[in-house]
PQR file with spaces between the fields and no chain letter, atoms N, CA, C, O and H, PARSE charges and radii, in Angstrom:
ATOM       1  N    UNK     1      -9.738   10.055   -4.298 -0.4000 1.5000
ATOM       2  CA   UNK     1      -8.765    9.158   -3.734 -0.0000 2.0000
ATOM       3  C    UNK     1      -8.995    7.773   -4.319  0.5500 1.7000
ATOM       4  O    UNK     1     -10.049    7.491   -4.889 -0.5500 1.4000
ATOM       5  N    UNK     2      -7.926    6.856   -4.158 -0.4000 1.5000
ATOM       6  CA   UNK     2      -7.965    5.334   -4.855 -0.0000 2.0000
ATOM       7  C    UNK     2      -7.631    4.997   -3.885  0.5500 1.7000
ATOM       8  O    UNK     2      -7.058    5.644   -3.009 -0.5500 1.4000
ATOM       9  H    UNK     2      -7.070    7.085   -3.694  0.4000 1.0000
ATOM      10  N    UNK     3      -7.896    4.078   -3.898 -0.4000 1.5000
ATOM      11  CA   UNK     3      -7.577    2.430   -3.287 -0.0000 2.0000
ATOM      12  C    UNK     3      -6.793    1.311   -3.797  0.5500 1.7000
ATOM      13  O    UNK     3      -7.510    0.716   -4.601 -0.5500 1.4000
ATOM      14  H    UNK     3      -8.361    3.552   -4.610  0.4000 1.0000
ATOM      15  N    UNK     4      -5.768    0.806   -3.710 -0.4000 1.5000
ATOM      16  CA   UNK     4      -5.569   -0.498   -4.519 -0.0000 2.0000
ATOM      17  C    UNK     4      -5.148   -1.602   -3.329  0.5500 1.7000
ATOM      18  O    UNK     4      -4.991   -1.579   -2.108 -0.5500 1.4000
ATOM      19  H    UNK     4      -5.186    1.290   -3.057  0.4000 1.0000
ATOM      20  N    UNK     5      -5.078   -2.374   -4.188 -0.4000 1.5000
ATOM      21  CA   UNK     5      -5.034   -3.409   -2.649 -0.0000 2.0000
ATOM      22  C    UNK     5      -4.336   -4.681   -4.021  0.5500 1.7000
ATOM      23  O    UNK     5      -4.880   -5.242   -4.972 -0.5500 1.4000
ATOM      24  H    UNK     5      -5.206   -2.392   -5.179  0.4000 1.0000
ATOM      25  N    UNK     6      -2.883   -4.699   -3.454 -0.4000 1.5000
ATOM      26  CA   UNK     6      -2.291   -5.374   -5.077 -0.0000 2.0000
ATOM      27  C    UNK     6      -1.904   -7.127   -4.212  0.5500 1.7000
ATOM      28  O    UNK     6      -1.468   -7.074   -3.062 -0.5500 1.4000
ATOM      29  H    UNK     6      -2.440   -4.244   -2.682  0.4000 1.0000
ATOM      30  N    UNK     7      -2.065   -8.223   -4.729 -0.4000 1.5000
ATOM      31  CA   UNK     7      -1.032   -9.474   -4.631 -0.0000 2.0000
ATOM      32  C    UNK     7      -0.125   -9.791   -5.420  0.5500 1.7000
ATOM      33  O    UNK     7      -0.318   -9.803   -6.635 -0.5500 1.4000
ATOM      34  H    UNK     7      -2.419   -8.266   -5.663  0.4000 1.0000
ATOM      35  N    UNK     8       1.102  -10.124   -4.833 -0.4000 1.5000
ATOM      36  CA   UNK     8       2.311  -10.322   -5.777 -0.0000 2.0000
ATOM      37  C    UNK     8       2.793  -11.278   -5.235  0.5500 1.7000
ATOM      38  O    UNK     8       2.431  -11.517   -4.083 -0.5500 1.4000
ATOM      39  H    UNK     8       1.258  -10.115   -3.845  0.4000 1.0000
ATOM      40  N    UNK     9       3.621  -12.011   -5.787 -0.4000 1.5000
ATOM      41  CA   UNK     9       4.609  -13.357   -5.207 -0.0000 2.0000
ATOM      42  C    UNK     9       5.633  -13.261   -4.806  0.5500 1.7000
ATOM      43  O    UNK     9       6.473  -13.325   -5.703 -0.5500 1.4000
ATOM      44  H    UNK     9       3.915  -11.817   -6.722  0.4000 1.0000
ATOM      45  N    UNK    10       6.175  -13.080   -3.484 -0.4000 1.5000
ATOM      46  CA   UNK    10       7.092  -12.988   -2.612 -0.0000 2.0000
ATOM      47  C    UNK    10       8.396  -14.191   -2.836  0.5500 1.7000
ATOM      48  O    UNK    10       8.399  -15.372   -2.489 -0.5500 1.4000
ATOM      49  H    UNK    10       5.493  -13.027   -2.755  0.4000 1.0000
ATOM      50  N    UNK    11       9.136  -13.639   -3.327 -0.4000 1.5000
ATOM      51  CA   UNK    11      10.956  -14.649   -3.680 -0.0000 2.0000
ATOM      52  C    UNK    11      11.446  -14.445   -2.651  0.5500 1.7000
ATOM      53  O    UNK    11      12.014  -15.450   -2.224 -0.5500 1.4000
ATOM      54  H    UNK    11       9.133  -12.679   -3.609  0.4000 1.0000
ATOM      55  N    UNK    12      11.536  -13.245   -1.748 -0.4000 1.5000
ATOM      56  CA   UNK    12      12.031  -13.511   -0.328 -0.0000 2.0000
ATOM      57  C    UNK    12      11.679  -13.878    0.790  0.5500 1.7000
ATOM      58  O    UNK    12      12.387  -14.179    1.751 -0.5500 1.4000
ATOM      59  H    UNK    12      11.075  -12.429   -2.095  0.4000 1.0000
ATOM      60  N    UNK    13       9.716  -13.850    0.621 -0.4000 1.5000
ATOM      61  CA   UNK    13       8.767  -14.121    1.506 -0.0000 2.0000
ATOM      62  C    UNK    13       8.895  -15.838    1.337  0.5500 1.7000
ATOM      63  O    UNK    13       8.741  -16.583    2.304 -0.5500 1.4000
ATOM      64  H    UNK    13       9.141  -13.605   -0.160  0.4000 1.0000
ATOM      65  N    UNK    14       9.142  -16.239    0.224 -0.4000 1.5000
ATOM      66  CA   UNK    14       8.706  -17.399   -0.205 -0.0000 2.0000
ATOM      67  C    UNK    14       6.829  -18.116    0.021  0.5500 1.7000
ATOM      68  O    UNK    14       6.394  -19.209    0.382 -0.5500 1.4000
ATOM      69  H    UNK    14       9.268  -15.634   -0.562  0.4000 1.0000
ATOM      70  N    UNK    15       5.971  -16.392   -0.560 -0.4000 1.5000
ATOM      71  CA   UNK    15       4.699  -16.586   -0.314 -0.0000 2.0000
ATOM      72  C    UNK    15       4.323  -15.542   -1.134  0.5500 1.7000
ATOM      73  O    UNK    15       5.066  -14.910   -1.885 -0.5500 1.4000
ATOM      74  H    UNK    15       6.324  -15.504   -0.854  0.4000 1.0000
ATOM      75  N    UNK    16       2.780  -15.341   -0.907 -0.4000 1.5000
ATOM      76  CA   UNK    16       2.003  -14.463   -2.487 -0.0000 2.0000
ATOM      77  C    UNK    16       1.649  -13.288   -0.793  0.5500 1.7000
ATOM      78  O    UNK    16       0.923  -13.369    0.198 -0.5500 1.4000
ATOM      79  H    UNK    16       2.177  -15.854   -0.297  0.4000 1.0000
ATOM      80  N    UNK    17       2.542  -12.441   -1.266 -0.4000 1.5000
ATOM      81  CA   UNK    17       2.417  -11.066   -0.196 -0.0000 2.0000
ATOM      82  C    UNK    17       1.167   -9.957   -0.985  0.5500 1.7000
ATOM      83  O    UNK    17       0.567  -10.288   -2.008 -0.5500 1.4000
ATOM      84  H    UNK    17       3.132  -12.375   -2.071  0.4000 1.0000
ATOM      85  N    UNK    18       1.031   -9.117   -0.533 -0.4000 1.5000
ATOM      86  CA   UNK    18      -0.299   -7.993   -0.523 -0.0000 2.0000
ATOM      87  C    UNK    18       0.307   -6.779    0.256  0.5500 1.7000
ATOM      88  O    UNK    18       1.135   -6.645    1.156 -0.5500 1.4000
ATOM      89  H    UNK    18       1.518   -8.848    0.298  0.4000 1.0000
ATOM      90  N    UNK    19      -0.586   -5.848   -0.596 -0.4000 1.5000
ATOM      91  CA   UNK    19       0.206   -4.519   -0.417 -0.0000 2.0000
ATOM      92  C    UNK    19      -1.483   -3.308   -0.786  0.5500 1.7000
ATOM      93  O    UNK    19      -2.239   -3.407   -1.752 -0.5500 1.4000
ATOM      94  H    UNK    19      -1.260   -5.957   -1.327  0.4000 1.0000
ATOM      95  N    UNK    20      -1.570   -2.294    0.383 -0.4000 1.5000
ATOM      96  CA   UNK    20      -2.288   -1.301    0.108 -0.0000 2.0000
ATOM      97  C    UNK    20      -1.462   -0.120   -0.278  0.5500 1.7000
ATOM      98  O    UNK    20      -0.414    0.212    0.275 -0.5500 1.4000
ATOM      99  H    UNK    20      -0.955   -2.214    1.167  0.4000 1.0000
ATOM     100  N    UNK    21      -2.159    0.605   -1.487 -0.4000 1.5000
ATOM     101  CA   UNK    21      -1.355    1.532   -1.826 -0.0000 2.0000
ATOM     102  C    UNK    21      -2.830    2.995   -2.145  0.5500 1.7000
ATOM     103  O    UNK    21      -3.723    2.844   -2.978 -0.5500 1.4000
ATOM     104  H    UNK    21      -3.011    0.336   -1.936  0.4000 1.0000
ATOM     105  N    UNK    22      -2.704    4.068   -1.379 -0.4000 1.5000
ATOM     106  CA   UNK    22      -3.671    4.927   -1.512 -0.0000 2.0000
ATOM     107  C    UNK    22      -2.877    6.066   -2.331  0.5500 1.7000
ATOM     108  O    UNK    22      -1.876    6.738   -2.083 -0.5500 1.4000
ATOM     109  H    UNK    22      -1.978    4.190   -0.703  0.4000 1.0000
ATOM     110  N    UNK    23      -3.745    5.986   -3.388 -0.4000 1.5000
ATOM     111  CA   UNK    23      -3.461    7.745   -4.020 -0.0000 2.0000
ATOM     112  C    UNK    23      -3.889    8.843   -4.059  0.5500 1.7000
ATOM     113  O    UNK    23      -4.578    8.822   -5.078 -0.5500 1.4000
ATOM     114  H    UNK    23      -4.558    5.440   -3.590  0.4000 1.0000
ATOM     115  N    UNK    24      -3.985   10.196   -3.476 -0.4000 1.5000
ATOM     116  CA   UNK    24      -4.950   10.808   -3.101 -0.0000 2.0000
ATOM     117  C    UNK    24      -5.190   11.874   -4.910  0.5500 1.7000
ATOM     118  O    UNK    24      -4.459   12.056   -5.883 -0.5500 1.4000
ATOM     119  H    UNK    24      -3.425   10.213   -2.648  0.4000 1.0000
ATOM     120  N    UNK    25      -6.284   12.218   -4.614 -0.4000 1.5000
ATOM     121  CA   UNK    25      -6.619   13.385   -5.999 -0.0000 2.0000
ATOM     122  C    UNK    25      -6.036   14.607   -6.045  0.5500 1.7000
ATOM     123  O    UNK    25      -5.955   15.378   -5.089 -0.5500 1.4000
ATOM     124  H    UNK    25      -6.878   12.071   -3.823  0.4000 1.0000
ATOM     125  N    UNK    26      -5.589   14.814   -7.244 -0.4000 1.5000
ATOM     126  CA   UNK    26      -4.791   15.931   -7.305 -0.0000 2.0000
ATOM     127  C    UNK    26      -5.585   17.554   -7.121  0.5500 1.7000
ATOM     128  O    UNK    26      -6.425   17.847   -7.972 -0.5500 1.4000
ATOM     129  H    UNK    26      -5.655   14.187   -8.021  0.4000 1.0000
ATOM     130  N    UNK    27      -5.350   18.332   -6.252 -0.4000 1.5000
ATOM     131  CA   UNK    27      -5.531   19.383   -5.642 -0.0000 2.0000
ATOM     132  C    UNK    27      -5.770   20.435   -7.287  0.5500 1.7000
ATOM     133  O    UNK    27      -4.959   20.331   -8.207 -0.5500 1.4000
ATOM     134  H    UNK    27      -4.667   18.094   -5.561  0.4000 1.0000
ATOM     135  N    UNK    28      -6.585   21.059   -7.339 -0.4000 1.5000
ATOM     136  CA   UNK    28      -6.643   22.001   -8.350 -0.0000 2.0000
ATOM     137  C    UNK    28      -5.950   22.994   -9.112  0.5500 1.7000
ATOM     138  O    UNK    28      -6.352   24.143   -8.932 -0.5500 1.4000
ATOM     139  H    UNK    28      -7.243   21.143   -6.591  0.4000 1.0000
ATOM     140  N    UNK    29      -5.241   22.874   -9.719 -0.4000 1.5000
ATOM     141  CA   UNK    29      -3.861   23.214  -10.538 -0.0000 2.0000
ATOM     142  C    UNK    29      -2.606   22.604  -10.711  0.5500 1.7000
ATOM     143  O    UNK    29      -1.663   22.964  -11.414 -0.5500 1.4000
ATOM     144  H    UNK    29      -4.915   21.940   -9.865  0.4000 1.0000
ATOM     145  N    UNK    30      -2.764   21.328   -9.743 -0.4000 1.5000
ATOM     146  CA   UNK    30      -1.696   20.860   -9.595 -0.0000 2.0000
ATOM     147  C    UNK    30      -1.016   19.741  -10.618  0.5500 1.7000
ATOM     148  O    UNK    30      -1.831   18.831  -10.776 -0.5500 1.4000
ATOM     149  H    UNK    30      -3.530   21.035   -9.171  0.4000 1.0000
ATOM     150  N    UNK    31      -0.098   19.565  -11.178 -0.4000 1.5000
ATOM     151  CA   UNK    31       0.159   18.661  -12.182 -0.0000 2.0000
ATOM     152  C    UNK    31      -0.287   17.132  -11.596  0.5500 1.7000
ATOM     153  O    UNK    31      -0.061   16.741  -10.451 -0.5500 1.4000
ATOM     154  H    UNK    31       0.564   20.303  -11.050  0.4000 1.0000
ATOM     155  N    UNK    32      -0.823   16.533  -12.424 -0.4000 1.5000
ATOM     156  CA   UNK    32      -0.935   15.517  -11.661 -0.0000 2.0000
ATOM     157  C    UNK    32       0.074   14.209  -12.186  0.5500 1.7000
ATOM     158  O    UNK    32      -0.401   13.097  -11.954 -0.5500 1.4000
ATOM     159  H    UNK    32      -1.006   16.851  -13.355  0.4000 1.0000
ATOM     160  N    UNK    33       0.889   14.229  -12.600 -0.4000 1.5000
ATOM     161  CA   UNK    33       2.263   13.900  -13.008 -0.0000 2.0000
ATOM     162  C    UNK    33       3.403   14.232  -12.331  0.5500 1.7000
ATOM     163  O    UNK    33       4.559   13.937  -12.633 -0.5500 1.4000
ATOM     164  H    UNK    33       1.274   15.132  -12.789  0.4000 1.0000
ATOM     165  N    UNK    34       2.805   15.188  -10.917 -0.4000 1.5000
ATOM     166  CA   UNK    34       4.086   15.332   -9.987 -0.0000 2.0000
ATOM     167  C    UNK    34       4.318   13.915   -9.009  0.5500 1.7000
ATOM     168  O    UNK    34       3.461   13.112   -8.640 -0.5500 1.4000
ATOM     169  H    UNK    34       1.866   15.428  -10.671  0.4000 1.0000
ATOM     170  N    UNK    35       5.744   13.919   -8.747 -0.4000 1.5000
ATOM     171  CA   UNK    35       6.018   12.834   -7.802 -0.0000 2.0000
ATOM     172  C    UNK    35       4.960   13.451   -6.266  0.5500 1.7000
ATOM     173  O    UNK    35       4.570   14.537   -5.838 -0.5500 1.4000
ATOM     174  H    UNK    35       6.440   14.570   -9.047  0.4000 1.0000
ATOM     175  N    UNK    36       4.858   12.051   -5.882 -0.4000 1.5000
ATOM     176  CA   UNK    36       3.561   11.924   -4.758 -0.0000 2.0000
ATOM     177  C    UNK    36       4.449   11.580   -3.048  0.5500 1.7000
ATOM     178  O    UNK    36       4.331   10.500   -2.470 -0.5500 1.4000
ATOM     179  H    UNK    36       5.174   11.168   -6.229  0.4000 1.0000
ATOM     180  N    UNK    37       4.972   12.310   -2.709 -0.4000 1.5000
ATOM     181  CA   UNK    37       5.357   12.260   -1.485 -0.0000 2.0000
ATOM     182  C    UNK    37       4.974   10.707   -1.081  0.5500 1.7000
ATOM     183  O    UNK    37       3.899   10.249   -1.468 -0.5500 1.4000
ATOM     184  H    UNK    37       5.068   13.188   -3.178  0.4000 1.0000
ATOM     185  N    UNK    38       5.922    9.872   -0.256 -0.4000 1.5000
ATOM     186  CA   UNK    38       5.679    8.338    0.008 -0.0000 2.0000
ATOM     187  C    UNK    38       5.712    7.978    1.308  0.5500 1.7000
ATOM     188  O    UNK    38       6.791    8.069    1.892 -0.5500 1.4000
ATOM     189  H    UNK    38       6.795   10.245    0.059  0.4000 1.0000
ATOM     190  N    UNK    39       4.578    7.513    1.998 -0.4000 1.5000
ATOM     191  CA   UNK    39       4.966    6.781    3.627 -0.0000 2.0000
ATOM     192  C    UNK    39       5.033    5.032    3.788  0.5500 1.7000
ATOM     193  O    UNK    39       3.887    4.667    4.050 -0.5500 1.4000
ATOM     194  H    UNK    39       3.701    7.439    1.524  0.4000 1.0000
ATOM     195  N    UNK    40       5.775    4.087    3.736 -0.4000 1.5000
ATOM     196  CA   UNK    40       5.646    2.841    3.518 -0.0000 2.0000
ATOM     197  C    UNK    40       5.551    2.476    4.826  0.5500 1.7000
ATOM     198  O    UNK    40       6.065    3.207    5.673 -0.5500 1.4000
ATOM     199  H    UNK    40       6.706    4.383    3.523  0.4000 1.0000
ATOM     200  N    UNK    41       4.856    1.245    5.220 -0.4000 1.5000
ATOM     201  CA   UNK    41       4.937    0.731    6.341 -0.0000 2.0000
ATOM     202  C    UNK    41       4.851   -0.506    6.103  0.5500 1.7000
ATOM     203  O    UNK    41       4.080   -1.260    5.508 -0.5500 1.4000
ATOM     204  H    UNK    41       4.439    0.651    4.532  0.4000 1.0000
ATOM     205  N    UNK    42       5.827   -0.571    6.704 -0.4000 1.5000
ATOM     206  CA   UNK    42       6.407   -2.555    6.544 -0.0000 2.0000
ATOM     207  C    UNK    42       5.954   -3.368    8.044  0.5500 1.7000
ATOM     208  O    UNK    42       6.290   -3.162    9.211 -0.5500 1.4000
ATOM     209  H    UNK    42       6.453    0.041    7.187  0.4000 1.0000
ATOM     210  N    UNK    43       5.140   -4.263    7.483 -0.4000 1.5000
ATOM     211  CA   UNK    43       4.585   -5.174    9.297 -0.0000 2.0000
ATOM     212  C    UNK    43       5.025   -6.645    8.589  0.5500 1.7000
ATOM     213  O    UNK    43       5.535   -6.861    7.490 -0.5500 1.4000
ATOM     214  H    UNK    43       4.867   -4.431    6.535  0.4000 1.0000
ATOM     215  N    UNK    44       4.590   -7.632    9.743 -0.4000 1.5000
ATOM     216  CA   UNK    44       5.778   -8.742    9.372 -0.0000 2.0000
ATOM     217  C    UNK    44       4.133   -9.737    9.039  0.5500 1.7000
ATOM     218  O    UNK    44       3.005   -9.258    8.914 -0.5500 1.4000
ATOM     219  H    UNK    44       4.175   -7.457   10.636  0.4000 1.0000
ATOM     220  N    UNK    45       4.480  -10.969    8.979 -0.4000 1.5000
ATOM     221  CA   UNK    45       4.133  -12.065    8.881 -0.0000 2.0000
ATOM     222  C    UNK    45       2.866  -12.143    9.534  0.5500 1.7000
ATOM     223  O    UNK    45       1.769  -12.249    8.987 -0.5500 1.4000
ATOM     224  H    UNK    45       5.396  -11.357    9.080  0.4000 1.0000
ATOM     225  N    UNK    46       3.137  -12.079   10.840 -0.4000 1.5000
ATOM     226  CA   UNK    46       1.861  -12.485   11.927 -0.0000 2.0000
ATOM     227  C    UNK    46       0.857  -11.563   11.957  0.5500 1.7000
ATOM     228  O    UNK    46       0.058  -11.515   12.893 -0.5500 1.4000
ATOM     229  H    UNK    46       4.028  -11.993   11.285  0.4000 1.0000
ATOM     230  N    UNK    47       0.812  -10.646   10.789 -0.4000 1.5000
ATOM     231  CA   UNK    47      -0.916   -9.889   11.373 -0.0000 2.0000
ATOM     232  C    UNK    47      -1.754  -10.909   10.615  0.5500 1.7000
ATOM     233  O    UNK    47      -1.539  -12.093   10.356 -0.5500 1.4000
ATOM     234  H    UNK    47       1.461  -10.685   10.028  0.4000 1.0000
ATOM     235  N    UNK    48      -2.809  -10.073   10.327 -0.4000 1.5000
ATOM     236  CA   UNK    48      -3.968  -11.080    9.496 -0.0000 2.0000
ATOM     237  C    UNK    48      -3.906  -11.163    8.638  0.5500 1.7000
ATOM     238  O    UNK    48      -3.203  -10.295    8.121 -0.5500 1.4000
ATOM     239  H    UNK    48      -2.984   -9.111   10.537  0.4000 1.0000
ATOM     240  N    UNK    49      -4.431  -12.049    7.815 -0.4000 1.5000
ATOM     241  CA   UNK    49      -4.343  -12.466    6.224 -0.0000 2.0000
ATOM     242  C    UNK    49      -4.105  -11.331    5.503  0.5500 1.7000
ATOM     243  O    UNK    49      -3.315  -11.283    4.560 -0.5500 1.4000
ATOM     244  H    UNK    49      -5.003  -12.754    8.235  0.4000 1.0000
ATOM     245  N    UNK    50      -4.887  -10.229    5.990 -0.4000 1.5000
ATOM     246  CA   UNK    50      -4.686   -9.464    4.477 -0.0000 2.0000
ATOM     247  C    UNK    50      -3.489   -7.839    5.459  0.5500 1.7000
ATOM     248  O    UNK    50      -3.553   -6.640    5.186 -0.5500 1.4000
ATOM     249  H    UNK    50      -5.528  -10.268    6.756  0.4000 1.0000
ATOM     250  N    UNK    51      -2.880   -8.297    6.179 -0.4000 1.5000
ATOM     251  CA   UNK    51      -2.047   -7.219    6.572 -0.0000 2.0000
ATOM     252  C    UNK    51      -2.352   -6.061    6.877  0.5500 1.7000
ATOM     253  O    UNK    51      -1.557   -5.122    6.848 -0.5500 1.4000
ATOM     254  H    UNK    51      -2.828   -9.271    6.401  0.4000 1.0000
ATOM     255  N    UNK    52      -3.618   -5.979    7.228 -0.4000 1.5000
ATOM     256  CA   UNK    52      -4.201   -4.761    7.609 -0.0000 2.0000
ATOM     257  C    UNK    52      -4.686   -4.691    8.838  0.5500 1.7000
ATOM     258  O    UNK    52      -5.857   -4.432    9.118 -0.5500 1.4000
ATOM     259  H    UNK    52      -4.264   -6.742    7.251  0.4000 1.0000
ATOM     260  N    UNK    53      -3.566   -4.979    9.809 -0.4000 1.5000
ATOM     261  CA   UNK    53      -4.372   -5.398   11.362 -0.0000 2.0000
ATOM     262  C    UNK    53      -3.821   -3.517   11.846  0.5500 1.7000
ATOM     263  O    UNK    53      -4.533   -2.799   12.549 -0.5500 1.4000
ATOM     264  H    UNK    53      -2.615   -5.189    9.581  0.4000 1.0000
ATOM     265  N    UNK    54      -2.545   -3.100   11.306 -0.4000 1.5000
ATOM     266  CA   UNK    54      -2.062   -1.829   11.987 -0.0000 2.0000
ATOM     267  C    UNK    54      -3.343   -1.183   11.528  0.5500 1.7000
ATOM     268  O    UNK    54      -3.871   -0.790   12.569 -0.5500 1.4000
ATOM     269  H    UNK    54      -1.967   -3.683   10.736  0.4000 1.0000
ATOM     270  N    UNK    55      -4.164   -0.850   10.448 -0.4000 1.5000
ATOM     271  CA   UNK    55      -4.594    0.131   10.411 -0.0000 2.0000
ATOM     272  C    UNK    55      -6.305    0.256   10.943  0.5500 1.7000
ATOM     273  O    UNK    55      -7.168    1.081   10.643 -0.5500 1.4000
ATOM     274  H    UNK    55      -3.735   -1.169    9.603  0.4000 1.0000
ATOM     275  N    UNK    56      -6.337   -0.819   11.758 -0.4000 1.5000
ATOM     276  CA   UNK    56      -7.936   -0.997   13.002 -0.0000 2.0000
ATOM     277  C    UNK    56      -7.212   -1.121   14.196  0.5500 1.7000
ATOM     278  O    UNK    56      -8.084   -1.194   15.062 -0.5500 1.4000
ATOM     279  H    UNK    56      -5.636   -1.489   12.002  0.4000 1.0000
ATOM     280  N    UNK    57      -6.001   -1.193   14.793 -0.4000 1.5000
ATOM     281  CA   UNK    57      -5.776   -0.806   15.628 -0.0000 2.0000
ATOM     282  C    UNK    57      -5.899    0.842   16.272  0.5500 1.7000
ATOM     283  O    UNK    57      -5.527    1.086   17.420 -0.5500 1.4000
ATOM     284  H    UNK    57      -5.293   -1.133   14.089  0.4000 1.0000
């Protein structure tokens, strides 16, 4: 599994937003060039600096 944990500059945020993105390892035979099933979760402004308050709750 990976981890990334990316900053980018927000034009609609009008701020430098952050984003976790996990990729898990590909299962044994499996192409690993297949599309990766996606769950996004969008939280607003007010958690903590680094937007990761949903996932210690």
């Amino acid at each position: 599994m990976a981890l990334l944990h990316c900053h980018f500059p927000s034009a609609a945020l009008a701020v430098q937003a952050s984003m976790y993105v996990i990729l898990p390892d590909p299962k044994a035979g499996q192409d690993p060039y297949r599309p990766i099933p996606t769950l996004t979760l969008l939280h607003g402004l007010s958690d903590d600096a680094d937007f990761a308050a949903w996932s210690i709750r």
